[in-house]
VOTOR-212802 format. One record per atom (N, C-alpha, C): residue in one letter; x, y, z. Coordinates in steps of 0.02 Angstrom, whole numbers, plus 50000, padded with zeros to 5 digits. Layout:
<nodes>
AXYZ;...
</nodes>
This chain:
<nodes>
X496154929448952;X496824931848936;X497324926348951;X497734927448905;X498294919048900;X498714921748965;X499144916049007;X499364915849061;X500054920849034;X500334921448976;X500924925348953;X500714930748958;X500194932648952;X500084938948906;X499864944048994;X499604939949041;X499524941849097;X500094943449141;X500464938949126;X501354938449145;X501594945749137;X501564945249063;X502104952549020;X501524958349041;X500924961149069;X500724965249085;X500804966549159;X501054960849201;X501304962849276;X501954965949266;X502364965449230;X503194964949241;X503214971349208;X502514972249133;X502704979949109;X502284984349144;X501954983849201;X501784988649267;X502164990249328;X502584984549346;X503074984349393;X503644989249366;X503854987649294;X504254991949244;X504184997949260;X503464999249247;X503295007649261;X503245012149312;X503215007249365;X503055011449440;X503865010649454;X504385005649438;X504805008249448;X505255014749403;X504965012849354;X505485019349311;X504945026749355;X504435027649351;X504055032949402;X504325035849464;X504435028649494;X504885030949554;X505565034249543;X505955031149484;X506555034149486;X506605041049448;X506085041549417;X506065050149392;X505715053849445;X505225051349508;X505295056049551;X505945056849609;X506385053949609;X506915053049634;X507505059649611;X507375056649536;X507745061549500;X507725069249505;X507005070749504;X506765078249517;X507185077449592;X507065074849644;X507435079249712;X508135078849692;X508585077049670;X509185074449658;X509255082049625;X508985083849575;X509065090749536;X508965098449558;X508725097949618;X508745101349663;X508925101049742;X509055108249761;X509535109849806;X509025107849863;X508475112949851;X508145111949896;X507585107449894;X507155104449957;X506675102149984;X505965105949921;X505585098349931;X505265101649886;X504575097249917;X504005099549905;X503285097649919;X503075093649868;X502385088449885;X502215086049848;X502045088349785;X501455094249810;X501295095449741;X501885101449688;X502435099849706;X502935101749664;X503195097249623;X503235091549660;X503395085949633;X502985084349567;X502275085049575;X501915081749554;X501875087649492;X501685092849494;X501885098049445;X502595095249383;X502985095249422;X503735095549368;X503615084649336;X503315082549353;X503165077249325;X502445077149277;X502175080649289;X501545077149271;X501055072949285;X501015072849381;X500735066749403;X500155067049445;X499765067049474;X499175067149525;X499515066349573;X499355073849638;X499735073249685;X499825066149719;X499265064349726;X499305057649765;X499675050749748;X499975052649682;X500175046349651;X501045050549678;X501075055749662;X501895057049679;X501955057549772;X501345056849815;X501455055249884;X501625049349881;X501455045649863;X501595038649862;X502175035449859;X502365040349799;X503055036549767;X503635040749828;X503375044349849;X503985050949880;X503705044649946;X503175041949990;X503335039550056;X503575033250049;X503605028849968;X504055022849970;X504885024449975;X504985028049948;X505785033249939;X505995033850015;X505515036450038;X505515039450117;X505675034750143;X505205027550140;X505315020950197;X505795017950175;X506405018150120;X506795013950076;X507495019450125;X507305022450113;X508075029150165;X508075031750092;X507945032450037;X508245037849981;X508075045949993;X507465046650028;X506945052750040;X507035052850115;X507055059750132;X506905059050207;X506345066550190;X505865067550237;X505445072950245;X505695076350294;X505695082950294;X505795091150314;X505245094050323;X505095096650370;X504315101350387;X504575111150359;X504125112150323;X504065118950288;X504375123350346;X504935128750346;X504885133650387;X504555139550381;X503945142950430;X503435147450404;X503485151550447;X503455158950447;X503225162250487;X502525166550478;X502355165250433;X501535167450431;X501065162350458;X500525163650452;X499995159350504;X499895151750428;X499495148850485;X499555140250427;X499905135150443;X499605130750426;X500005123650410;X500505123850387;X501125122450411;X501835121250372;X501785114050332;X502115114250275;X501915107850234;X502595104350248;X502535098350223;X502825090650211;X503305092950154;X504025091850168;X504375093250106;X504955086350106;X504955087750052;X505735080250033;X506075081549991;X506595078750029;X507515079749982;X507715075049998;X508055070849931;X508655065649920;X508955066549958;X509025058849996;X509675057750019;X510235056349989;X510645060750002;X511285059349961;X512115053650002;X511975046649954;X512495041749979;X512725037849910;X513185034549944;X513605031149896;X513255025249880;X512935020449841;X512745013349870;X513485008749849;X513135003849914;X513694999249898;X513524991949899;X513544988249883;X513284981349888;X512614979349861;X512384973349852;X511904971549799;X511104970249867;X510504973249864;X510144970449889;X509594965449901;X509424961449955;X508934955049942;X508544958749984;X507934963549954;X507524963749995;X506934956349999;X506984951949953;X506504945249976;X506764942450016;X507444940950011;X507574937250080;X507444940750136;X507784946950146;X507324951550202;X506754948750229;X506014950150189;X505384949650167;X505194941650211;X505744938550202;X505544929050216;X505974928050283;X506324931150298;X506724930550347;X506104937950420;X505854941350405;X505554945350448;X504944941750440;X504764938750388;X504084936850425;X503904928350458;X504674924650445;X504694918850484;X504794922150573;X505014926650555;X505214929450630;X504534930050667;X504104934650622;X503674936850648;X502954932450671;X502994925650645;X502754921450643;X502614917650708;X503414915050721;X503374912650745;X503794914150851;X504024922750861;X504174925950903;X503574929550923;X503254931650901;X502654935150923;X501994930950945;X501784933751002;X501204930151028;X500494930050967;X500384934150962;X499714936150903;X499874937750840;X500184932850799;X500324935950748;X499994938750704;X499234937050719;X498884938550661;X498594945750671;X498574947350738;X498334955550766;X498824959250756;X499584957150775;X500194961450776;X500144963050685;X500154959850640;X500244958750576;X499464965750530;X498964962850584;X498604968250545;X498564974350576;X498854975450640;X499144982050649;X499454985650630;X500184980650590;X500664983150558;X500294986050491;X499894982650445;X499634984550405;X499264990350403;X498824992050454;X498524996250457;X498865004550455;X499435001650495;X500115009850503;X500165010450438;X500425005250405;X500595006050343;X500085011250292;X499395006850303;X498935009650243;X498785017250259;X498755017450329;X498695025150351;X499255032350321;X499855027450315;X500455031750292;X500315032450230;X500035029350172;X499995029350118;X499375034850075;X499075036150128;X498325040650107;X498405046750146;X498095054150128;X498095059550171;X497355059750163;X497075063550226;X496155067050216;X496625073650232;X495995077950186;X496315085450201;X495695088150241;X496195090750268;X495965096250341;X495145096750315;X494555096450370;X493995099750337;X493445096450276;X493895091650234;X493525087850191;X492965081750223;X492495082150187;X491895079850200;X492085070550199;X491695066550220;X491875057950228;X491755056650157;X492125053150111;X491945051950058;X491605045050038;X491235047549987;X490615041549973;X490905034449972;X490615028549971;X490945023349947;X491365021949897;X490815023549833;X491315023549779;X491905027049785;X491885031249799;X492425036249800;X493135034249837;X493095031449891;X493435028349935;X493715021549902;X493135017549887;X493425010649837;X493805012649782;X493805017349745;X494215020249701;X494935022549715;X494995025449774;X495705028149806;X496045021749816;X495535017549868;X495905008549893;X496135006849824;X495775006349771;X496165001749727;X496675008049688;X496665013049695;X497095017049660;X497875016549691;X497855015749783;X498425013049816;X498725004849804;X498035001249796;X498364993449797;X498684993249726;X498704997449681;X498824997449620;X499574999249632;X499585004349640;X500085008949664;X500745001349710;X500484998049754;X500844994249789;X501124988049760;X500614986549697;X500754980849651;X500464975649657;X499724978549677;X499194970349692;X498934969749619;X498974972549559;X498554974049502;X497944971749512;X497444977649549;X496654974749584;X496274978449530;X495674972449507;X495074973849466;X494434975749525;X494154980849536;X493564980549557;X492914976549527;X492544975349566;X492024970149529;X491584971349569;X490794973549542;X490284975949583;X489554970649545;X489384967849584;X488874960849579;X488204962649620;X487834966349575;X487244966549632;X487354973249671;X487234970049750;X487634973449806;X488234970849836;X488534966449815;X489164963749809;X489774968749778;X490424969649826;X490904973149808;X491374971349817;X491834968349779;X492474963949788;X492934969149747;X493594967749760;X494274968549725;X494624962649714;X494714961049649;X495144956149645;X495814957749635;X496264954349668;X496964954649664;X497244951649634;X497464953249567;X497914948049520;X498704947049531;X498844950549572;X499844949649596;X499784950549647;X500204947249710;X500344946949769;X501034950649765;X501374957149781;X502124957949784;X502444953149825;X502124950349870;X502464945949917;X502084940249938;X502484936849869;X502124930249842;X502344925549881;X503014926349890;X503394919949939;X503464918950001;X503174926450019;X503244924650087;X502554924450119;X502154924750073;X501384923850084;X501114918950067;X501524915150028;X501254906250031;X501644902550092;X502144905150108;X502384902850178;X502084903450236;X501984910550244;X501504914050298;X500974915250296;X500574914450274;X499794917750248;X499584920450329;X499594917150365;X499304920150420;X499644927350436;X500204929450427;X500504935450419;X500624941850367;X500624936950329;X500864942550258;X499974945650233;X499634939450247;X498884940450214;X498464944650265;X498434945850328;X498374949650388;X498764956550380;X499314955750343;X499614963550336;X499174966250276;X498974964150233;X498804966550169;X497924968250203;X497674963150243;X497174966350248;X497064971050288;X497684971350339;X497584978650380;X497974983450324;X498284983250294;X498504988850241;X497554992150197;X497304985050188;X496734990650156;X496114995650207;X496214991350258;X495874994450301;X496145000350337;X497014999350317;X497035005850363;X496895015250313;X497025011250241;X496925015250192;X496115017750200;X495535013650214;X495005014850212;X494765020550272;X495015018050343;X495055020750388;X495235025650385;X495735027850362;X496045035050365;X495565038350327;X495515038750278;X495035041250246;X494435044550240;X494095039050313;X493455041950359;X492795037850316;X493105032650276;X492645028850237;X492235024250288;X491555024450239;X491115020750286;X490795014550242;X491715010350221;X491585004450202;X492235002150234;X492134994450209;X492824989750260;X492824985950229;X493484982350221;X493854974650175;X493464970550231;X492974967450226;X492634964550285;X493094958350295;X493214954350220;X493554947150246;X494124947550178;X494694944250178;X495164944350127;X495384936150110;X494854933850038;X495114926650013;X495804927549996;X496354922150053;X496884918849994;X496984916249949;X497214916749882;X497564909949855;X496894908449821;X496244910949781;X495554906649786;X495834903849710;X496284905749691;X496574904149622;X497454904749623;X497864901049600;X498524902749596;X498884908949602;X498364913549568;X498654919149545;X498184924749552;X497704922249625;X497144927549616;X497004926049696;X496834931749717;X496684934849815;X495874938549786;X495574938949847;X494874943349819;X494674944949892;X494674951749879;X494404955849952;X493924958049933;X493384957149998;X492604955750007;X492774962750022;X492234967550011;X491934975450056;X491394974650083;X491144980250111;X490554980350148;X490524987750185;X489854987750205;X489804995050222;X489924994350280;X490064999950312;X490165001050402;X490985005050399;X491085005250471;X492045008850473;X492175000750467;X492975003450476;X493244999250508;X493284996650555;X493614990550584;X493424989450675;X494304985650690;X494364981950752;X494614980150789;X494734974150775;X494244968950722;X493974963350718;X494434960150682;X494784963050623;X495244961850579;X495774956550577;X495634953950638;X496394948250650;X496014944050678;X495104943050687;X494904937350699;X494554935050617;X494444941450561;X494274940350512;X494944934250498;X495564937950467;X495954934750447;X495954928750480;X496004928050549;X496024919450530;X495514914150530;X494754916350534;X494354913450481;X494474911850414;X494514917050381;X494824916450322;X495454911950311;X495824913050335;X496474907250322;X496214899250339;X495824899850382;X495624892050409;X495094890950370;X494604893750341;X494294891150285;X494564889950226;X495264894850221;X495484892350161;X495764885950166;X496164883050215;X496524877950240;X497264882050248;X497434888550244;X498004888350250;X498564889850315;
</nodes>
């Protein structure tokens, strides 16, 4: 595939998850009240899990805040969300943000590379639910959700299964610039982001090691069977030091 044609299919996916986001935005905006995922996901047309997603980026941005169900019958009270309603004012740099928190984080923090895949891991955990009672799901099944979130986040990941070999390749980095700056940070968050996605899950596979950079425009995370572990921030900086970065 020509380097254009790869170009104009990132920017018309980025296109789409944002116009997605802003029509699930729209639905809370149109109502009074708090509303649940799978309401959301109903009045759109979407797989609950794809409108959790978009409703906990909303959430971490301040547009969405979550409300717990009020119940007086027996049960789980559910997860509900309503627009925040504000004025905006001023233009935002979330990259400079992005380059300015992770020079910080770099170079103020003792362990950056453990603190970094901790952070990731909160992250990936926030991004996935297991429901109450559901059984551990198979590999495949699990590799399917991981890349259904890294998709979702804007890694555009190809699975690729070789043998007994199980990689994801990552064709977009969202945070390209501050991950050729930082790799020891930004690339440590992404790999505790998949692991924390895996983890939660109760999967009994793991991003064992995460190549940077093995191409301009291409990352490739190794799997493997087992949980997750602890190990994750001595992976990463193997990995960075074999890469040279």
């Amino acid at each position: 595939m020509r380097e254009s044609n790869v170009g104009a299919d990132r920017h018309a996916a980025d296109g789409a998850r944002t116009r997605r986001r802003s029509q699930v935005l729209a639905v809370l905006h149109a109502t009074r009240e708090p509303l649940s995922v799978d309401a959301v996901a109903s009045r759109l047309g979407l797989h609950p899990n794809t409108a959790r997603f978009h409703l906990e980026q909303l959430t971490r941005i301040g547009a969405v805040e979550r409300t717990t169900e009020a119940r007086t019958a027996p049960g789980r009270p559910r997860t509900l969300y309503r627009a925040v309603h504000r004025v905006p004012v001023g233009r935002r740099s979330y990259r400079l943000l992005a380059e300015v928190l992770t020079q910080s984080f770099a170079t103020a923090v003792a362990r950056p590379e453990q603190a970094a895949v901790e952070a990731g891991q909160v992250w990936g955990r926030s991004l996935v639910e297991r429901e109450p009672g559901r059984s551990r799901p198979a590999a495949v099944e699990a590799t399917g959700r991981l890349v259904e979130v890294l998709d979702e986040v804007g890694f555009a990941p190809e699975p690729v299964t070789e043998g007994r070999r199980n990689r994801i390749l990552l064709h977009h980095c969202p945070f390209l610039e501050a991950a050729r700056q930082h790799p020891e940070v930004v690339c440590a968050v992404h790999l505790g982001l998949m692991n924390g996605v895996l983890g939660k899950l109760g999967a009994r596979v793991r991003t064992d090691r995460l190549e940077p950079f093995v191409a301009p425009d291409l990352c490739v995370a190794h799997l493997a069977s087992g949980r997750t572990n602890r190990a994750d921030a001595d992976v990463a900086r193997a990995v960075l030091a074999e890469s040279g970065q």
